[in-house]
C-alpha positions in Angstrom: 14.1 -11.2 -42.3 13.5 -9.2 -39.3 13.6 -10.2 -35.8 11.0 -9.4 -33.2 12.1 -9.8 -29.6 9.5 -10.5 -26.9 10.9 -10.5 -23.2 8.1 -12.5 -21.5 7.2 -12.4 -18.0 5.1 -14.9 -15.8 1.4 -14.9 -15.4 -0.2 -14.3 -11.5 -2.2 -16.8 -11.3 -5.4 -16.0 -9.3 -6.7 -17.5 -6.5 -6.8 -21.5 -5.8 -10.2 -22.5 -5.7 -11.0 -26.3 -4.7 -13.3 -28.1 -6.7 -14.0 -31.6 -6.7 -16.3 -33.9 -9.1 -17.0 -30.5 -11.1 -18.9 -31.0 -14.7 -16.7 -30.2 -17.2 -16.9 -28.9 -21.1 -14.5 -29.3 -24.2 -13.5 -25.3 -25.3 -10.9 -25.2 -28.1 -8.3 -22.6 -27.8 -8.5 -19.6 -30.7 -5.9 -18.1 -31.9 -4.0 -15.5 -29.3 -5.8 -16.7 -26.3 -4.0 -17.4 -22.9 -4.6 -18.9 -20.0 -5.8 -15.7 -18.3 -8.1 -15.2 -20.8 -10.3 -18.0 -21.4 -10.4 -17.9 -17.3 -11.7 -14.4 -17.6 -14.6 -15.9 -20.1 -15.6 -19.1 -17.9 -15.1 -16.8 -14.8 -12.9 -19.3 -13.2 -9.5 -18.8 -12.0 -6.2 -20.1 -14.5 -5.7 -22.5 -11.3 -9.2 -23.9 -12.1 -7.7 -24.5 -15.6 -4.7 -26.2 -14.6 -6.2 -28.6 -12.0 -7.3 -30.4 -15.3 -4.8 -29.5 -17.9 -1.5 -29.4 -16.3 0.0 -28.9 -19.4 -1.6 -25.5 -20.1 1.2 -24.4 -17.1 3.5 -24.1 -20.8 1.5 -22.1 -22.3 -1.7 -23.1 -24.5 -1.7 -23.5 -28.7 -4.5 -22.3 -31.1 -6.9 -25.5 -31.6 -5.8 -27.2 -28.1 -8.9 -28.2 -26.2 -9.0 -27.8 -22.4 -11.4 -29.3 -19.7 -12.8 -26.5 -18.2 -15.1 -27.1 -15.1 -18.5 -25.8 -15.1 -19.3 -25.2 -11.2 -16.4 -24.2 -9.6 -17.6 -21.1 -8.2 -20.4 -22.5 -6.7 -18.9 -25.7 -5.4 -16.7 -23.2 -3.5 -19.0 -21.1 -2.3 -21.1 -24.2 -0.9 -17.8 -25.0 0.9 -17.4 -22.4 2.3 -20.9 -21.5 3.5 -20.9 -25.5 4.8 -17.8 -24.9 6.7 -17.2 -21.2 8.2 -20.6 -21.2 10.6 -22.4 -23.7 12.8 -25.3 -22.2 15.0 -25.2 -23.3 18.4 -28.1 -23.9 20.8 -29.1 -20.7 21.3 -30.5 -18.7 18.8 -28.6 -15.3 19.7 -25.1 -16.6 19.6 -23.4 -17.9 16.2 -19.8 -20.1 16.5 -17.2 -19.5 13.8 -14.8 -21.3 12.5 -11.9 -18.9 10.8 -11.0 -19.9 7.7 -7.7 -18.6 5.8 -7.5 -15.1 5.5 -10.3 -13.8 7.3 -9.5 -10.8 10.0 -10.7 -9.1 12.6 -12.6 -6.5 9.6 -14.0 -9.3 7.7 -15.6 -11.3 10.6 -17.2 -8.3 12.1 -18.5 -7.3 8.6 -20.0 -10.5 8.0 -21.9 -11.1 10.9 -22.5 -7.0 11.4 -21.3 -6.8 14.8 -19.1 -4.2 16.5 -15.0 -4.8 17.0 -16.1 -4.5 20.9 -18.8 -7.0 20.9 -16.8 -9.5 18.9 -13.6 -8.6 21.4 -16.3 -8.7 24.9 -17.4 -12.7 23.2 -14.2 -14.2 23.1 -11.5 -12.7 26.4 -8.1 -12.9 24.6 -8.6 -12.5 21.3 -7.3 -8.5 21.5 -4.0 -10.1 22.3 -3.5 -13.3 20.4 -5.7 -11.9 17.0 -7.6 -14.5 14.8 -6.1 -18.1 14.3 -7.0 -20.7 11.6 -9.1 -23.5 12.8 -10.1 -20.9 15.8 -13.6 -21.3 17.1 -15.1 -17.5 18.0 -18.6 -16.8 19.7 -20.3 -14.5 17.5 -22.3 -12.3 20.1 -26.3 -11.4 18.9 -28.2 -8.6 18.7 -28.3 -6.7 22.1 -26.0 -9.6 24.0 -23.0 -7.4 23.5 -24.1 -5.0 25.8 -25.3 -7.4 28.5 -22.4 -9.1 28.3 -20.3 -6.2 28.8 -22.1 -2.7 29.3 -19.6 -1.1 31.2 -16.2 -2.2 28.9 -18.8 -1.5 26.0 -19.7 2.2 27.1 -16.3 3.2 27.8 -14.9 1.9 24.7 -17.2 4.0 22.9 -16.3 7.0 24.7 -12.6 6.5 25.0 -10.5 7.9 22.0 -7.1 6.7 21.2 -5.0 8.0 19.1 -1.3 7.7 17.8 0.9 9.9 16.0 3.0 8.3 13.5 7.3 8.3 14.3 10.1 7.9 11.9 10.2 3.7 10.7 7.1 3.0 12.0 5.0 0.9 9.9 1.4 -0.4 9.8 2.2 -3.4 11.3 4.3 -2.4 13.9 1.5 0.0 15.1 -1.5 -2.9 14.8 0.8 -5.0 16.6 1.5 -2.4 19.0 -2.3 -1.8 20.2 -3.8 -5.4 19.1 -5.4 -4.8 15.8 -5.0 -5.6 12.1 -3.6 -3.6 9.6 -7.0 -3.8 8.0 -8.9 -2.4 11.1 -6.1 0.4 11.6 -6.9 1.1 7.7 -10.7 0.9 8.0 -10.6 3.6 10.4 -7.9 5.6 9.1 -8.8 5.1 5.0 -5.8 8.2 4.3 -3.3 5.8 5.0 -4.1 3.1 2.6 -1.6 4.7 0.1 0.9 5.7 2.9 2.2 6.0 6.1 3.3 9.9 6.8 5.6 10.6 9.6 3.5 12.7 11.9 0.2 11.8 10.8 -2.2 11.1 13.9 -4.1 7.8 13.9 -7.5 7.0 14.8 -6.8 3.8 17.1 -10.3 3.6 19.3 -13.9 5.6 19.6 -14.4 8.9 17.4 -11.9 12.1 17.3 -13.4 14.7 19.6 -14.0 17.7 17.4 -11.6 20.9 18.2 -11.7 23.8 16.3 -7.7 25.2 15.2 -6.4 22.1 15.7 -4.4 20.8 13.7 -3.1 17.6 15.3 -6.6 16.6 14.8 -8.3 18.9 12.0 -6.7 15.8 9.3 -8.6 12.8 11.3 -12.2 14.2 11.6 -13.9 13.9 7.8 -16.8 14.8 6.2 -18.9 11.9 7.0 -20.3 12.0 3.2 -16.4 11.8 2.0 -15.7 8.0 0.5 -13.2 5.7 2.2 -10.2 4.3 0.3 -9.6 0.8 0.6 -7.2 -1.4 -0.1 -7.3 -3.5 -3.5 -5.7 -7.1 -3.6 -4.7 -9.6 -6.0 -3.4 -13.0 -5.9 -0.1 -14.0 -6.9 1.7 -17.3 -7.1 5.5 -17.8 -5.6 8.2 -18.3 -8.0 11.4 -20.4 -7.7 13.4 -18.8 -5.5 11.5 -16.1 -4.3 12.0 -15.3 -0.6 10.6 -12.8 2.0 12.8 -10.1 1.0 11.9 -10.4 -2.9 8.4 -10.6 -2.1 9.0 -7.5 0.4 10.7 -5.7 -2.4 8.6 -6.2 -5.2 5.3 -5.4 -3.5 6.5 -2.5 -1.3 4.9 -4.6 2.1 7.3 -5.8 4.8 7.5 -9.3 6.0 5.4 -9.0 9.3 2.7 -7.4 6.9 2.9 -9.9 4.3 2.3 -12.8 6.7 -0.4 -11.2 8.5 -2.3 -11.3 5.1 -1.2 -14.7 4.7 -1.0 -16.9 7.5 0.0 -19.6 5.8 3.8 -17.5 5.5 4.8 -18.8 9.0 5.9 -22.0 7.6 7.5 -20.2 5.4 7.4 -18.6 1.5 7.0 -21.9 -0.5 7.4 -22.4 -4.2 4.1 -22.4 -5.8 1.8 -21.0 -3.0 -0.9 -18.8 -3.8 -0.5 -15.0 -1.8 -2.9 -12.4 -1.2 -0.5 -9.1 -2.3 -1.3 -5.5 -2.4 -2.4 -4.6 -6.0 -0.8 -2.1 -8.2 2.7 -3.1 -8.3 2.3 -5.9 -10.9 0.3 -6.2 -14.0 -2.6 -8.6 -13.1 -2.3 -10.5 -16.6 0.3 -12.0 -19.2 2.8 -9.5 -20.7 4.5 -9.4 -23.6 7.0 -7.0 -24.2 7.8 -6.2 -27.9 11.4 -4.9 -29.1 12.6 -2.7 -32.0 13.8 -4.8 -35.1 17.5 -5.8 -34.0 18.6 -4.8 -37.6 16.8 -1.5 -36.7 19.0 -2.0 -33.1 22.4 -2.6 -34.8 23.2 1.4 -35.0 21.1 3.7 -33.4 22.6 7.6 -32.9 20.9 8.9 -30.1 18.6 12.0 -32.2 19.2 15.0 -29.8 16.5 17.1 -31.4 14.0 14.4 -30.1 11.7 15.4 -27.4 11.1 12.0 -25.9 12.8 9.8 -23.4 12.5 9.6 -19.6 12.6 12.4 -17.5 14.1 10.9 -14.6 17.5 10.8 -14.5 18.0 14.1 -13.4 16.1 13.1 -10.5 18.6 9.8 -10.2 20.4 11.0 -7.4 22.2 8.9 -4.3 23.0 11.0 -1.2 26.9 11.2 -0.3 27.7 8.2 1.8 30.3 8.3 4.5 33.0 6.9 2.4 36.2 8.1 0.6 36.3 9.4 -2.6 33.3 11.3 -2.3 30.4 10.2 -4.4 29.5 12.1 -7.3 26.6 12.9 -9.2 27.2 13.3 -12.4 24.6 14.5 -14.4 25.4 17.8 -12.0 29.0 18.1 -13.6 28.7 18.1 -16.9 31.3 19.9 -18.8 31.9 21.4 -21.8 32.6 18.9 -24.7 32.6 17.5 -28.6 30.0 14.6 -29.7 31.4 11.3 -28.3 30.5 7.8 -29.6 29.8 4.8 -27.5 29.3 1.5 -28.4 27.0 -1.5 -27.1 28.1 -5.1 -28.4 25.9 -7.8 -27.0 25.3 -11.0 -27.8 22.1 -11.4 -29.8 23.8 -14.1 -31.8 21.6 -13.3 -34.6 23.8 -14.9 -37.4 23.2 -18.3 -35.2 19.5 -17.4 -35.1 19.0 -17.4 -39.0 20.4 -20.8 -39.2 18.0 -22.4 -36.3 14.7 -23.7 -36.8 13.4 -22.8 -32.9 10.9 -20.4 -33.1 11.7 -16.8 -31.8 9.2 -17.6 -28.8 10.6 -20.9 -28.1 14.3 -19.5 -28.3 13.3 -16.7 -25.7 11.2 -19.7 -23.5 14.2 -21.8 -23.1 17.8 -19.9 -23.8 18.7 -18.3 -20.8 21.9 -16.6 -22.0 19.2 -14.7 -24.6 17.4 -14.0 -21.9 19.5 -12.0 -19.9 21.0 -10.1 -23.2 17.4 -8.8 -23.9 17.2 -7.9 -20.3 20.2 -6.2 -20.0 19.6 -4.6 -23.9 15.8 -3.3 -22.2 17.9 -1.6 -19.5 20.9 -0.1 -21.6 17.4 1.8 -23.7 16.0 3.0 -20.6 19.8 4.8 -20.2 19.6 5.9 -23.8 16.2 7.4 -23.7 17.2 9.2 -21.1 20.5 10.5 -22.4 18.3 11.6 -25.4 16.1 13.5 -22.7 19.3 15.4 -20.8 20.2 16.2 -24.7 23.7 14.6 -23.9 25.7 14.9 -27.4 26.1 11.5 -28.0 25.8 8.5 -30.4 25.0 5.0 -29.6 26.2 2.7 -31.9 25.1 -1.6 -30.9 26.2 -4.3 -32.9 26.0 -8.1 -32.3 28.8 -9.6 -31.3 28.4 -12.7 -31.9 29.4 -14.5 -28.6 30.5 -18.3 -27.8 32.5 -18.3 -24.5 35.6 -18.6 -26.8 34.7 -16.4 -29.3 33.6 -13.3 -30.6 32.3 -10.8 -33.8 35.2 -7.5 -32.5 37.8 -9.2 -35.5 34.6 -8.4 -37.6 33.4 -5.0 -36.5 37.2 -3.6 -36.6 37.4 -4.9 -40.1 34.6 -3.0 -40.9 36.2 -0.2 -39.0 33.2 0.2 -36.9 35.2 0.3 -33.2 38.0 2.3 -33.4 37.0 5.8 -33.1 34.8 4.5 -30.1 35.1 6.6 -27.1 34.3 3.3 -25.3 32.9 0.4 -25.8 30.5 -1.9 -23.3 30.7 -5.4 -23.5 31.3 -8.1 -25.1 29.7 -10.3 -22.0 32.0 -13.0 -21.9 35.2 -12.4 -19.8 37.7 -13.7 -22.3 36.3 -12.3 -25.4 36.3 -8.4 -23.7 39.9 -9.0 -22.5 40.2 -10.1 -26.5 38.6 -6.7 -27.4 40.6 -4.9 -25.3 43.4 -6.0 -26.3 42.4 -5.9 -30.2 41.6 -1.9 -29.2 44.5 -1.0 -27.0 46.4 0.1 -29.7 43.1 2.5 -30.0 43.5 3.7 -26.6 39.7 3.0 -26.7 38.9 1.7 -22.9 36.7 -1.4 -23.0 33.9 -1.4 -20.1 33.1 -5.7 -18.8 29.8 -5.3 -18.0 28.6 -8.5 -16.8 32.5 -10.6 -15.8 32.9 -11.3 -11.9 36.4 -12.7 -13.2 39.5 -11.8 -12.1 40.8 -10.1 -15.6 44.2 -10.2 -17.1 46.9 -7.4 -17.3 45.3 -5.0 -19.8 46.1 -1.1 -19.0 41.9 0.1 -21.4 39.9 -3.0 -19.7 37.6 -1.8 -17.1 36.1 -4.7 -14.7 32.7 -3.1 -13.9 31.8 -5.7 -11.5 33.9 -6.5 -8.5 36.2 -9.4 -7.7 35.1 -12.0 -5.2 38.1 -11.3 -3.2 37.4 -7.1 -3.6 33.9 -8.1 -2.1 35.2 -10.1 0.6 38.2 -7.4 1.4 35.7 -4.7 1.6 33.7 -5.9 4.6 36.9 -6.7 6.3 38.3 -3.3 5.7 35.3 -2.0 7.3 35.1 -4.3 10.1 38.8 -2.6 11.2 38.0 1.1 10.3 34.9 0.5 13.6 38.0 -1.1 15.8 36.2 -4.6 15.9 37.2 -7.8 17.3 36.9 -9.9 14.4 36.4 -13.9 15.4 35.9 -16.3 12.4 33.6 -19.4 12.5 34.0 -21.4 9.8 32.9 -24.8 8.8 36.0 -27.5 7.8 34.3 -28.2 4.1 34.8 -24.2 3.2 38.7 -24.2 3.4 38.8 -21.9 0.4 37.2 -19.6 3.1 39.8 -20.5 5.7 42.9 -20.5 3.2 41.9 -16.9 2.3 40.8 -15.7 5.9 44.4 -16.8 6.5 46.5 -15.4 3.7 44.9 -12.2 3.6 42.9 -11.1 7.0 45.6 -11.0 9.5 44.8 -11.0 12.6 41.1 -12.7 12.6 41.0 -15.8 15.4 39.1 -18.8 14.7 36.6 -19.9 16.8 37.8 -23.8 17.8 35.7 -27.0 16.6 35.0 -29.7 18.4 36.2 -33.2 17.6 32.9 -34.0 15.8 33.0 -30.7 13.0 30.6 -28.5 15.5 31.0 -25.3 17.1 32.7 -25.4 20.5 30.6 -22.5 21.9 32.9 -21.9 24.9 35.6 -21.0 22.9 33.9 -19.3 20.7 32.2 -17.2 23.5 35.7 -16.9 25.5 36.7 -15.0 22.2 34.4 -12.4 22.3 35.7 -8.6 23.9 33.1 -7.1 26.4 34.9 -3.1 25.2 34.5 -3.6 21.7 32.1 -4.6 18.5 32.5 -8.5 17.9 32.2 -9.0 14.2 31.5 -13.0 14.1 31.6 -14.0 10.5 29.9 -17.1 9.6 30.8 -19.7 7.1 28.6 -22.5 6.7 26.0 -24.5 5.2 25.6 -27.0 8.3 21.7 -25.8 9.7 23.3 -27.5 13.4 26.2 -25.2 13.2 24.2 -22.1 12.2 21.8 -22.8 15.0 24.5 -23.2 17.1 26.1 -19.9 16.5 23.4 -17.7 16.2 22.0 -19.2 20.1 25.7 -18.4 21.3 25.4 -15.0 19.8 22.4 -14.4 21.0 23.2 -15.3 24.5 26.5 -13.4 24.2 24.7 -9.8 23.7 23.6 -9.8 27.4 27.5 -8.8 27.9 28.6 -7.8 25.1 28.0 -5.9 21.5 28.1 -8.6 18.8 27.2 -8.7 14.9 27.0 -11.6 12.8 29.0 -11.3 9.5 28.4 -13.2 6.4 31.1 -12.7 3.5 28.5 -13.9 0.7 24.8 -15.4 0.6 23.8 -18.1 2.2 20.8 -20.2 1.3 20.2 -21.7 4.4 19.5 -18.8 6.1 16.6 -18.6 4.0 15.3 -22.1 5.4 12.2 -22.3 7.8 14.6 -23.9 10.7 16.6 -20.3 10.6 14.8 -17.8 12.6 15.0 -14.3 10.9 14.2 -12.7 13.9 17.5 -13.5 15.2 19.1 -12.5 12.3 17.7 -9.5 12.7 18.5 -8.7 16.6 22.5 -10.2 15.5 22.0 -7.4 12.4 23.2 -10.0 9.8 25.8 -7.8 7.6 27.1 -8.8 4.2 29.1 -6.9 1.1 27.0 -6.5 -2.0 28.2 -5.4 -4.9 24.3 -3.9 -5.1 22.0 -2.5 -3.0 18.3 -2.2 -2.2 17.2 1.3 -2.0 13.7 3.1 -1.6 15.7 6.7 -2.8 12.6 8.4 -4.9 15.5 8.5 -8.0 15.6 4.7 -7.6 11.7 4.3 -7.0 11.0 6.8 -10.1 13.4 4.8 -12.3 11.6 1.6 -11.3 8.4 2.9 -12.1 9.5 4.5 -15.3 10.9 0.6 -16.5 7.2 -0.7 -15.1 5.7 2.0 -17.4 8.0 1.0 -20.3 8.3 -2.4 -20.1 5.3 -4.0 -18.2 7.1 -6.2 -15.8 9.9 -5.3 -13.0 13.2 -4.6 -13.8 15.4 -7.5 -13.1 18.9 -7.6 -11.9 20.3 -7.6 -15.7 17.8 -5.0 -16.8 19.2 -2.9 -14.0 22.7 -3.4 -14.6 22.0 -2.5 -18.4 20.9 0.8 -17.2 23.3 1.7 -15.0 26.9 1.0 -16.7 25.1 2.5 -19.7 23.9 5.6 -18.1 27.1 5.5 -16.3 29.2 5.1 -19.4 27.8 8.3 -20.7 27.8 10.9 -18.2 31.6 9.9 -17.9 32.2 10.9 -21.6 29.9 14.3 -21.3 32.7 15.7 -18.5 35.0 17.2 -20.3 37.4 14.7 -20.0 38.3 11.7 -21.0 36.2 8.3 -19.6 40.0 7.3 -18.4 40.1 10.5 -16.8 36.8 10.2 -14.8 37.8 6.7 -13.8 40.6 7.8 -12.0 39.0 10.3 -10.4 35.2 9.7 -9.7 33.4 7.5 -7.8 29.5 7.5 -8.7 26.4 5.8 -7.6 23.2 4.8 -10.0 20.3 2.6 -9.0 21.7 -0.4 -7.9 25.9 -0.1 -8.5 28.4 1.9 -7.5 31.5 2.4 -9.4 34.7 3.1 -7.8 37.6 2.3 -10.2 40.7 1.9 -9.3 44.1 0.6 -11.1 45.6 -2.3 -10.8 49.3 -2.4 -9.7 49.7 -5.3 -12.8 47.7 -2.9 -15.1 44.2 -2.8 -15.9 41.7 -1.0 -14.1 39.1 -3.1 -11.6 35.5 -1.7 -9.5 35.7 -1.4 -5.8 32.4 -0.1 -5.6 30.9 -2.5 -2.8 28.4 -1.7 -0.6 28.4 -3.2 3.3 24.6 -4.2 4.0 23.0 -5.3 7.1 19.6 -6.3 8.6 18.3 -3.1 10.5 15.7 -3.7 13.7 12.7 -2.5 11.5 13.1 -5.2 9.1 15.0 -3.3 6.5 18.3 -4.1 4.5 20.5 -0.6 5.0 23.8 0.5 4.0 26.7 0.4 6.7 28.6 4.1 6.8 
């Protein structure tokens, strides 16, 4: 019996149209149809569909019938008409009330009137922009001029423009002169795609025309040429998704992303309905189908294969300011026999043959599944492109055949499959690759924990490819001393695992004093602080009163001092509405990661590439999948041995670094950890 693996991802849901006392019809579900599909057909929205079927959120079965409303469209448009215009009194003017998402753009297209006119009717607006709710005279026909000839004439003969500087953004520069990204795009329709640096903007009235210039020569256009415009979709909040994620995923930042959706400055809410740009995400359900596993269980890489990705030569992180030096591999390979690698994950399949849950049902509801396929989808990204850099060597992956307690290695080294390995990656579970490793030390084959943030046991071939908590914590404190800072601790009384580390291993960090009650006594804290030197303040807490607290002292403290607000791993309520980010962001919040974000065109192209591939974003497992994989490899194709290059090399792939090191009780462990922080344009960066 062969297995067929789908990895499924969500469906966007539309847009939320409100309908109320809508005619319905009975429409039974054929077989293959989704959601999206029959709302395609009805052309109503999948919200539409599970206003009366709340059930169909799981997913719809051939023969199921659904209520489907009838008028929905219309009802809505009826609404709308009823409620975004009242006439007034006299004939020439019209009063609008904004509704959600309209703009500056979409007004003035509406009712045909000029940005000027619309600005001249309502004083103000230029500075505060369009509200909710808001109330705006909508000037007629010739009253824009009467009402304001002179501001009208000059506007129209006044040209403004802006050329574009290093981390600007659209937002930043529609804030900056009172417009909306949509206006700055309307007239500048080049930039829809992008934002060059040194572009020159069209901000008010009509580039004068110069001959030989070239400052200007790329904003005057053919008047017959088209104009780009930006496309939208609707997409629905996940669990758990925040500004950043959104940010991430959909390449807009978070000033942009509210501005499309005022509804954001309450903040992102589970469930809510967003207007996105499109292109990023497919618009409609996805399922991803696998190889056979059987057809997965040994797989040489075929070197006389054409195919694969093409992008891993282009996979390249710039040297950080760090020591060892970072090194790209794939730019260092040396001369060397075939090598063998080996992939044992956890399909379980033996367990699968045995189990009356439907493969679909399985892949719905088992998480650890889940993140196996993931991380499987990943680890074939790095083979395919292995196969394209022609690397010479095999890729063996078998099941192992994980519980937490045990595993299939006894198995697979009776079958002698294993131990002519040049290494092997995985098992998942933390005790059963300290078992392998063991089992294979008499191999000398080194074992790669792929997924583990365990401290491991003793064991000279196991390599711990994700760092330690306490490696993650002692890296931001290293760097905190290599700037000279003054490093004052604030910790809550409930974390004293925080405290009893802080004080057996960071020497010299002062705590900030608490007052009788468990707050923050702020003029200790503040009394603490050095006016000659950085003041690294790391934060420990869950209390929202003693966040507040700290961040206000901070805050206040900057007007005398340099301070920076440390975290030593994430915290959720940061992420609450009561938090401001914006003072995250002026105290730079820094944090270790053992990954980073990063808009590097290798890590863009491989993100694209995985899109292309797979339909749906890489996750963090997909990711990892790739890059211990990838990483795995180019350490065998050196000439040396992948003990050898551990010792040695420090590299960088998409999201990981990996900088082993050994253990003084044996064993090798990552101290790849990267020290983030919240830059003033919004963006996560990497500390040098």
């Amino acid at each position: 019996m062969k297995y067929y693996f789908a990895l499924l991802s969500l469906v966007f849901f539309v847009t939320c149209s409100a309908f109320s006392q809508e005619k319905v019809i009975k429409y039974t579900v054929s077989s293959g149809e989704t959601v999206n599909q029959i709302a395609v057909k009805f052309k109503i929205t999948p919200y539409d569909i599970y206003q009366l079927n709340p059930d169909a959120r799981n997913g719809v079965k051939p023969n199921t019938v659904l209520l489907i409303p009838t008028n929905v469209s219309k009802a809505a448009a009826n609404k709308t008409e009823a409620t975004s215009t009242k006439v007034a009194v006299n004939s020439k003017e019209i009063i609008h009330e904004v509704q959600p998402k309209e703009t500056f753009y979409s007004i003035e297209k509406k009712y045909n009137v000029s940005d000027e006119a619309l600005k001249a009717a309502n004083p103000g607006l230029e500075k505060t922009g369009v509200q909710i709710g808001q109330k705006l005279v909508i000037p007629g026909k010739g009253s824009a001029s009467k009402a304001s000839p002179t501001t009208s004439k000059t506007n129209k003969e006044k040209y403004v423009y802006h050329d574009v500087i290093a981390k600007e953004t659209k937002f930043s520069i529609a804030k900056q002169y009172g417009i909306t990204i949509e206006e700055l795009e309307k007239r500048n329709p080049e930039i829809v795609s992008n934002l060059p640096v040194g572009y020159r903007l069209t901000i008010k009235g009509t580039a004068p025309k110069t001959e030989n210039s070239a400052a200007v020569a790329h904003v005057a256009k053919p008047a017959e040429a088209p104009k780009k415009v930006t496309t939208y979709m609707e997409y629905q909040v996940k669990p758990k998704e925040t500004f950043y994620s959104l940010g991430r995923t959909f390449h807009i930042s978070q000033e942009e992303l509210t501005e499309l959706n005022p509804s954001l400055s309450e903040g992102v809410k589970e469930g809510m309905v967003l207007k996105v740009p499109s292109g990023y995400l497919a618009p409609s359900p996805i399922v991803i189908q696998q190889q056979p596993i059987e057809k997965a269980v040994e797989k040489p890489i075929d070197n006389s294969s054409g195919g694969g990705i093409k992008i891993l030569e282009k996979v390249k992180s710039e040297t950080v300011s760090a020591n060892p030096e970072v090194v790209e591999l794939t730019k260092k390979r040396g001369q060397t026999d075939r090598k063998k690698l080996v992939l044992l994950l956890p399909f379980n399949l033996a367990k699968m043959q045995n189990d009356t849950t439907s493969a679909a049902n399985r892949i719905k509801n088992d998480k650890f599944l889940n993140m196996t396929l993931d991380f499987y989808s990943g680890a074939m990204m790095a083979i395919d492109s292995a196969k394209t850099l022609r690397l010479p060597i095999d890729v063996s992956i078998y099941d192992s055949g994980e519980t937490k307690t045990s595993s299939n290695v006894s198995g697979l080294i009776a079958q002698n499959k294993l131990q002519d390995a040049n290494a092997v990656i995985g098992p998942f579970y933390q005790t059963n690759a300290e078992g392998a490793a063991n089992t294979l030390r008499l191999y000398n084959v080194p074992v790669i924990s792929p997924l583990s943030k365990d401290t491991a046991n003793p064991i000279d071939n196991l390599y711990q490819s994700i760092p330690s908590n306490d490696i993650v914590r002692n890296a931001v404190f290293d760097y905190m001393r290599a700037k000279n800072g003054n490093i004052v601790a604030v910790v809550d009384k409930k974390k004293e695992s925080v405290i009893n580390y802080i004080k057996q291993n960071q020497k010299g960090v002062v705590f900030a004093a608490l007052t009788e009650t468990g707050g923050l006594d702020v003029a200790n804290l503040k009394s603490l602080l050095l006016p000659n030197r950085m003041n690294y303040v790391v934060m420990e807490t869950g209390n929202t009163a003693m966040i507040k607290t700290t961040i206000k002292a901070l805050t206040d403290a900057q007007k005398t001092c340099q301070v920076q607000l440390v975290i030593l791993e994430p915290n959720s309520t940061l992420d609450t509405d009561e938090i401001s980010f914006e003072n995250l962001v002026k105290l730079k919040l820094m944090y270790p990661s053992v990954t980073r974000e990063s808009d590097e065109p290798g890590v863009l192209i491989f993100e694209k590439e995985y899109r292309l591939k797979n339909k749906v974003n890489p996750n963090t497992y997909a990711t990892r999948g790739f890059d211990v994989t990838f990483d795995t490899m180019m350490r065998l194709v050196q000439g040396k041995t992948y003990q050898e290059t551990a010792d040695l090399i420090t590299t960088e792939q998409v999201d990981n670094k990996f900088q082993y090191y050994k253990k003084e009780d044996g064993g090798h462990a990552n101290k790849g950890v990267y020290i983030l922080y919240y830059d003033s344009d919004l963006t996560l960066k990497v500390a040098n």
